[in-house]
N, C-alpha and C positions, 0 to 999 in steps of 0.2 A: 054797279061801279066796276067791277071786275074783269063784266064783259067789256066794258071799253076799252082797261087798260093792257085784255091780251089781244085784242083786236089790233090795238098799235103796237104792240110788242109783235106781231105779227108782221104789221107793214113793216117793222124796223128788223125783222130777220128775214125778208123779201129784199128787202135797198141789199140789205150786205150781201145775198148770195147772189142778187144782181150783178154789184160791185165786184167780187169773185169771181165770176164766171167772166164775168168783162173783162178782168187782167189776165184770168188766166186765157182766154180765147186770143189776148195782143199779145200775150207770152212767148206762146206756141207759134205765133205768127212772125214774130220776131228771130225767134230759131231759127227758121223754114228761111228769113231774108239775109241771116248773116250765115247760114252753114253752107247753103247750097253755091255762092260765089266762089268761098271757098274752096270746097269740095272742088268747083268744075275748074278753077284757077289751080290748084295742085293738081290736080290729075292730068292737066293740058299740058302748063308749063312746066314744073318740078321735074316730072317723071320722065319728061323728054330728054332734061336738062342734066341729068343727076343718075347715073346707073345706079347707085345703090337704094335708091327713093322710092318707096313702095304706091300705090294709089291707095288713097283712101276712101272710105262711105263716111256715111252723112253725121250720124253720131262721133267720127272723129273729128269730124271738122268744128261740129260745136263745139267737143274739148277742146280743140286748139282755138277756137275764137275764144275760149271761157279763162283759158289759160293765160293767153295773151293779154285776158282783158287784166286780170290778177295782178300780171308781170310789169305791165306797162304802164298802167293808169296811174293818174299824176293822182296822189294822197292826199297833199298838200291843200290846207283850208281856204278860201279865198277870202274868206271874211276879213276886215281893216281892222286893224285894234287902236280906239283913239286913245 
């Protein structure tokens, strides 16, 4: 009886690290699609545009996408209250 139930307590810590590695792999890839536009959009345009405007690498660009996401995103609930 036992060995069955680590055998499935096995398959169900195999789903989650599955599950894991899955979001964390669309994370990371997520990063990689909103930093790099960024990044190549301020270093093209800002910098031309703006003496004082440094260029940035790829890790500021995520801050400022992460930042912007913080500053900007609508909070507000959508759900109807009847």
């Amino acid at each position: 009886m036992k060995k069955r139930l680590y055998i499935k307590n096995k398959k169900v810590m195999n789903e989650y690290l599955n599950n894991f590695l899955l979001f964390t792999s669309i994370a990371i890839f997520a990063c990689m699609i909103l930093g790099y536009p960024l990044m190549f959009l301020w270093n093209t345009c800002l910098v031309g545009a703006v003496e004082t405007v440094n260029p940035i690498g790829f890790w500021q660009a995520i801050g400022i996408n992460f930042l912007s996401m913080m500053l900007f995103k609508n909070w507000t609930s959508t759900t109807k209250i009847k």
